[in-house]
C-alpha positions in Angstrom: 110.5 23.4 22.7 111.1 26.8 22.1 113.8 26.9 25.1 115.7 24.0 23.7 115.8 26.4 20.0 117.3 29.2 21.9 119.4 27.3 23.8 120.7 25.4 20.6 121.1 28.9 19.2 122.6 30.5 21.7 125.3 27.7 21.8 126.3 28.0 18.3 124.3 25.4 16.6 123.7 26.4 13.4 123.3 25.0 9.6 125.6 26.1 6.6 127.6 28.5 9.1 129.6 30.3 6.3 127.3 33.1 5.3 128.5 36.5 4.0 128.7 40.0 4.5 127.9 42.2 0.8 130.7 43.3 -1.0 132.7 46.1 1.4 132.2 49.8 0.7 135.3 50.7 1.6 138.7 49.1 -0.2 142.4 50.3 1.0 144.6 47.4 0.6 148.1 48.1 2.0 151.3 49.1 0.3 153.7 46.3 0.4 157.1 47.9 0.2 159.4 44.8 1.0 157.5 43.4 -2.5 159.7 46.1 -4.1 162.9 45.3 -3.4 162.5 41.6 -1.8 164.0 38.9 -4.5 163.4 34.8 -4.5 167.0 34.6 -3.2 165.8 36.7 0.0 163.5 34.1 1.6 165.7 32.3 3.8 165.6 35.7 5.5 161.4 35.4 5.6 159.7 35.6 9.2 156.9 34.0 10.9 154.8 35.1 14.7 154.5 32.9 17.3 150.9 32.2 16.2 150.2 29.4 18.4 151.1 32.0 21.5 149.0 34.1 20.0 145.6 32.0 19.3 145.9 30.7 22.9 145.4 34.6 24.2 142.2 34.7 21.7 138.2 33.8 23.0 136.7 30.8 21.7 135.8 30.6 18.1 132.1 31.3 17.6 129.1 31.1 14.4 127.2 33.8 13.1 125.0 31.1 11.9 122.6 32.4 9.4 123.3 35.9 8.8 125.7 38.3 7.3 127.2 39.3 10.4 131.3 38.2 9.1 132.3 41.7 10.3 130.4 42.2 13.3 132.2 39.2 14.8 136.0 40.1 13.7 135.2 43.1 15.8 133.6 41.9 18.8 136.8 39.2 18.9 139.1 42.3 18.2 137.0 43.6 21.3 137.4 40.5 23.2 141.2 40.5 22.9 141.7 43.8 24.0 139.7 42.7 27.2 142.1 40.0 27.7 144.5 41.7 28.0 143.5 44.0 31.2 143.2 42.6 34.7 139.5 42.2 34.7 138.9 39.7 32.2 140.5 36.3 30.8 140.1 34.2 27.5 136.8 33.5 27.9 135.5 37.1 27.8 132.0 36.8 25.7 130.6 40.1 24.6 127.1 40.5 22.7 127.5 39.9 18.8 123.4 40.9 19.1 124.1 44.6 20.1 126.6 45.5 17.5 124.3 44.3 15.1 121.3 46.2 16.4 123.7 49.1 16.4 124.7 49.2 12.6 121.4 48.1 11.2 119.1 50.5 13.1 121.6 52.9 10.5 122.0 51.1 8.1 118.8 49.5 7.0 120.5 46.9 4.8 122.8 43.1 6.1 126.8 43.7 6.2 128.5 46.5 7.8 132.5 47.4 7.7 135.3 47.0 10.3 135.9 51.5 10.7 131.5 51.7 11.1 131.7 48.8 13.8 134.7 50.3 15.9 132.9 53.9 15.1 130.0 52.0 17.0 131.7 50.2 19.3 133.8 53.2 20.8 130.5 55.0 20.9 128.3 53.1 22.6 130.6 50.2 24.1 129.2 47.1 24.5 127.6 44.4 26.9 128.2 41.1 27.3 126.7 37.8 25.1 124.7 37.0 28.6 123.0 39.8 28.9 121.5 39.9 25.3 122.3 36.7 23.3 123.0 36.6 19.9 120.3 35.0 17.3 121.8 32.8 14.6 118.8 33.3 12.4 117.9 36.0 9.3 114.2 37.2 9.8 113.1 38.4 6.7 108.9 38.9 7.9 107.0 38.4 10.5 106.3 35.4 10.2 109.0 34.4 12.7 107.1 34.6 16.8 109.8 36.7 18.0 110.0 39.2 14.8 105.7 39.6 15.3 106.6 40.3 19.2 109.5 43.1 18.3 108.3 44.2 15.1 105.2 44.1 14.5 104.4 47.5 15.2 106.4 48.8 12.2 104.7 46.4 9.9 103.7 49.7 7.8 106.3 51.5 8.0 109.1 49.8 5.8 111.9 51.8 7.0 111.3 51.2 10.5 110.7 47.0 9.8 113.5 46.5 8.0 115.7 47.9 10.6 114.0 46.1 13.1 114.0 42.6 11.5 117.5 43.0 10.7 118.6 44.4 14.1 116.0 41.9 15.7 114.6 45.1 17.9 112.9 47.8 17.3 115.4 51.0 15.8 113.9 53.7 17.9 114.9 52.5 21.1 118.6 53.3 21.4 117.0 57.0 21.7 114.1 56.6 24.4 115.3 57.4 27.9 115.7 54.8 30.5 112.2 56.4 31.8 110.4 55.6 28.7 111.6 51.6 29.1 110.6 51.2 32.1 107.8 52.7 32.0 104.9 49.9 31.4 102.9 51.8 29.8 105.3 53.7 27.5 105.1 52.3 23.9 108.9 51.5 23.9 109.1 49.6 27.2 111.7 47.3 27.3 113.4 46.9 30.4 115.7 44.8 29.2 117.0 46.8 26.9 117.7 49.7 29.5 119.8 47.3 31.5 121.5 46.1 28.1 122.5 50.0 27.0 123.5 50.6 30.7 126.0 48.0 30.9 127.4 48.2 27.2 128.0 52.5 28.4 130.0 51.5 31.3 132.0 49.4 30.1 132.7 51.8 27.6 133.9 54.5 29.9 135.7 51.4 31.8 137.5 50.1 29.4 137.6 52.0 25.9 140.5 54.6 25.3 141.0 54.7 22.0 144.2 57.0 21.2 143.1 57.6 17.6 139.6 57.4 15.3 142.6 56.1 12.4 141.7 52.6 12.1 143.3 51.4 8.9 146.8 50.1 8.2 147.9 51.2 5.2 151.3 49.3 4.9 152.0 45.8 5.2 154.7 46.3 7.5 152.2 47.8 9.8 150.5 45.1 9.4 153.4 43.0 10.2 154.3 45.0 12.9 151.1 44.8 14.7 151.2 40.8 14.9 154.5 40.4 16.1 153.6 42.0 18.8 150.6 39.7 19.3 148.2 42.2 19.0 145.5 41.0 16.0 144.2 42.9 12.9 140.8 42.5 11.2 141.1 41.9 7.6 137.9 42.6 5.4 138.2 41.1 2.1 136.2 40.9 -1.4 135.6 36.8 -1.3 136.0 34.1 -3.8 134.2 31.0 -3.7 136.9 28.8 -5.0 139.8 30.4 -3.1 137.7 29.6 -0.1 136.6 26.5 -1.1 133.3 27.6 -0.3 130.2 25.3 -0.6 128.4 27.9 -3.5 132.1 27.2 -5.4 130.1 24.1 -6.4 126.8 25.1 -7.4 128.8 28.2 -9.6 131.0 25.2 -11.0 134.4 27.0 -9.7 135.5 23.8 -7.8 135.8 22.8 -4.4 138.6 21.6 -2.8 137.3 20.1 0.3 140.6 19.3 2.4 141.6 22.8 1.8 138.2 23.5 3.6 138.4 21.3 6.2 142.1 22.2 7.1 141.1 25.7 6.6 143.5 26.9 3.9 142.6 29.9 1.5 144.5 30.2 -1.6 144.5 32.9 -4.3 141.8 34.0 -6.8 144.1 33.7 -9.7 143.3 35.1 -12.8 142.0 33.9 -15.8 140.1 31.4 -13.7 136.5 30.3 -13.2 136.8 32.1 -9.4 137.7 35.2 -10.7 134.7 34.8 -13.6 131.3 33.4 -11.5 132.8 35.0 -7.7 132.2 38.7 -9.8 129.0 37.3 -10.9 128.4 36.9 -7.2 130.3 39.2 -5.3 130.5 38.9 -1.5 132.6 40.1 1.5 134.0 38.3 4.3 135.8 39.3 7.3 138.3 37.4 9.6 140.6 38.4 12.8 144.2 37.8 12.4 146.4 36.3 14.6 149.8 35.9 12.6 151.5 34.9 9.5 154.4 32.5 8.2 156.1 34.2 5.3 157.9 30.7 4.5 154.2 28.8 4.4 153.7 27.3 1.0 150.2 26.8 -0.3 149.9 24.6 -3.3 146.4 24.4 -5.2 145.0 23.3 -8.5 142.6 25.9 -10.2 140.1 25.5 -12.8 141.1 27.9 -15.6 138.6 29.8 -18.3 140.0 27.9 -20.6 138.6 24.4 -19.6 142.4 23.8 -18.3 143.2 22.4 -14.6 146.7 24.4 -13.4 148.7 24.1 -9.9 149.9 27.7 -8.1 151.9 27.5 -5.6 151.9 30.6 -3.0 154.2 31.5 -0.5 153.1 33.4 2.3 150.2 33.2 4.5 148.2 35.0 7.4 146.4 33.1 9.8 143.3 33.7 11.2 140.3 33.4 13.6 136.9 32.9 12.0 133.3 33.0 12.6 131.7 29.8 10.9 131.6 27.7 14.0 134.2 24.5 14.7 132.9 22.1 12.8 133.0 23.0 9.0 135.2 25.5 7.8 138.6 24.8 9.6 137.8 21.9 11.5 141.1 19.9 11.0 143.1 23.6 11.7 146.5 22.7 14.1 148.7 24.9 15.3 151.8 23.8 17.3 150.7 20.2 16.9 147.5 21.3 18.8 143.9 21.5 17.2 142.0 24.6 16.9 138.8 24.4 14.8 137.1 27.4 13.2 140.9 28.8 12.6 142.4 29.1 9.0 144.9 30.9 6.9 144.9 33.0 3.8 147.5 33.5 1.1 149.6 36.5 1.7 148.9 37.5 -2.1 145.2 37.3 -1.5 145.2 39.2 1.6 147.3 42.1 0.1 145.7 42.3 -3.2 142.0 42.1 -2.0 141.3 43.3 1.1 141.7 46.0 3.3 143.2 45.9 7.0 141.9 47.3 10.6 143.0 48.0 14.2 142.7 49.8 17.5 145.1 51.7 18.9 144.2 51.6 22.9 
């Protein structure tokens, strides 16, 4: 039994797949110059990527199940892309979700991260791949969980220790110990596995990772632009709205929920004056997502509960599109591209994007 529940987590399995990171630290959302001086009469000149070139160069879409882990897997996709890209690897490179985790929370102590602390991590101490230490799917929150009392329950009184432990699903103090220490049965920290997990995830680093700048952000669209139309992707991190993501909580906060927008994976705009912009503050969250392109001729048409009581249609032109990390079978599972179907992908409103979030990349 307890084989077929890591095997069913391991394959992406998981229930409510749409979890969130806490609301983001850090907030630079870009200039948009062309907004200056581009008028209604200019959009015949508008421009889209070739985003269906450019999701087919992309690893499969994955879940992060039931955690906050939104931003741990925009990386390891930006991660997985750069891969791609070299002679070694192909599409289906699959790197370890589980280690970037354990990286940030033996820091941080606390769920979510941000896209500049995960590349800070990543470029550090590279990173192994998803067979050699899977990711978990699952929050533990005590040791009531087997495998938590097996890793954990050392730490159970020392709170610092056990909440970086539970949330990084091993124990904090390891990255430290020397490969003598675990593999040495009788040392306190022996963990074999964990040697072989740090030694891979440091070669690969010096393999593969040369990073020509520690600058991660893009601070104008244009870069932004710029960086897709060369089919190379950006991470977006983004303050989230329940109703412009037609999220399942949009209910329960009485926001709305359009359900075909969900399904074909279509964010629209928190506008405001409206419910979204009311309860999502109430309840703030962050999500992150890897982009893959944009169409700056898209329209996106929804109606939006007001504050007032009142039901009004925006229309948005404008969008980004990109990978997520709910799985394949909620959030984007009617998404097509090219007249071909690619679950788990969506797109986000242009106005959105700019306006709330903040924007990421690599430059290898």
């Amino acid at each position: 039994m307890k084989l077929i529940i890591t095997l069913l987590l391991t394959a992406g399995f998981y229930a409510q797949a749409d979890y969130l990171d806490p609301p983001y630290e850090v907030f630079n959302p870009p200039i948009n110059l062309e907004a200056n001086s581009k008028s209604i009469s200019a959009f015949n000149n508008l421009r889209s990527t070739d985003t269906l070139a450019a999701i087919l160069k992309q690893s499969p879409v994955k879940s992060q199940g039931s955690r906050g882990t939104c931003s741990i897997f925009s990386a390891t996709a930006y991660l997985e892309h750069h891969l791609a890209e070299s002679a070694d690897f192909d599409t289906s490179v699959n790197l370890s979700e589980e280690w970037l985790e354990y990286l940030i929370m033996r820091q941080r102590g606390r769920e979510g991260s941000s896209s500049g602390s995960n590349f800070n991590a990543l470029l550090t101490y590279g990173t192994p791949l998803e067979n050699t230490w899977p990711y978990l799917g699952e929050t533990w929150e005590s040791l009531d969980n087997p495998l938590a009392e097996e890793r954990c329950s050392a730490y159970q009184n020392d709170s610092y220790s056990l909440d970086r432990c539970l949330l990084g699903h091993k124990s904090p103090w390891l990255l430290e110990k020397s490969d003598a220490e675990l593999t040495d049965p009788s040392n306190s920290y022996y963990d074999p596995s964990f040697a072989n997990v740090r030694s891979e995830a440091s070669q690969l680093n010096q393999d593969y990772l040369f990073p020509k700048t520690y600058d991660y952000r893009l601070n104008y669209v244009s870069q932004i632009k710029s960086e897709l139309q060369n089919s190379d992707p950006v991470i977006l991190d983004v303050d989230f709205y329940y109703g412009a993501w037609n999220h399942r909580k949009a209910t329960e906060l009485g926001i709305g929920r359009d359900m075909s927008h969900w399904d074909e994976g279509i964010v629209s705009y928190p506008e405001i004056g409206s419910v979204d912009i009311k309860k999502s503050l109430e309840s703030r969250a962050g999500h992150s997502v890897l982009l893959v392109g944009y169409d700056e001729n898209k329209v996106v048409t929804k109606t939006i509960l007001m504050q007032d009581g009142q039901y009004k249609t925006f229309t948005y032109r404008g969008v980004y599109y990109f990978k997520n990390s709910w799985g394949t079978d909620g959030f984007g599972a009617s998404f097509t591209m090219g007249g071909q179907s690619f679950p788990g992908y969506g797109m986000i409103t242009m106005d959105y994007a700019h306006n709330y979030g903040s924007f990421y990349r690599i430059q290898f």
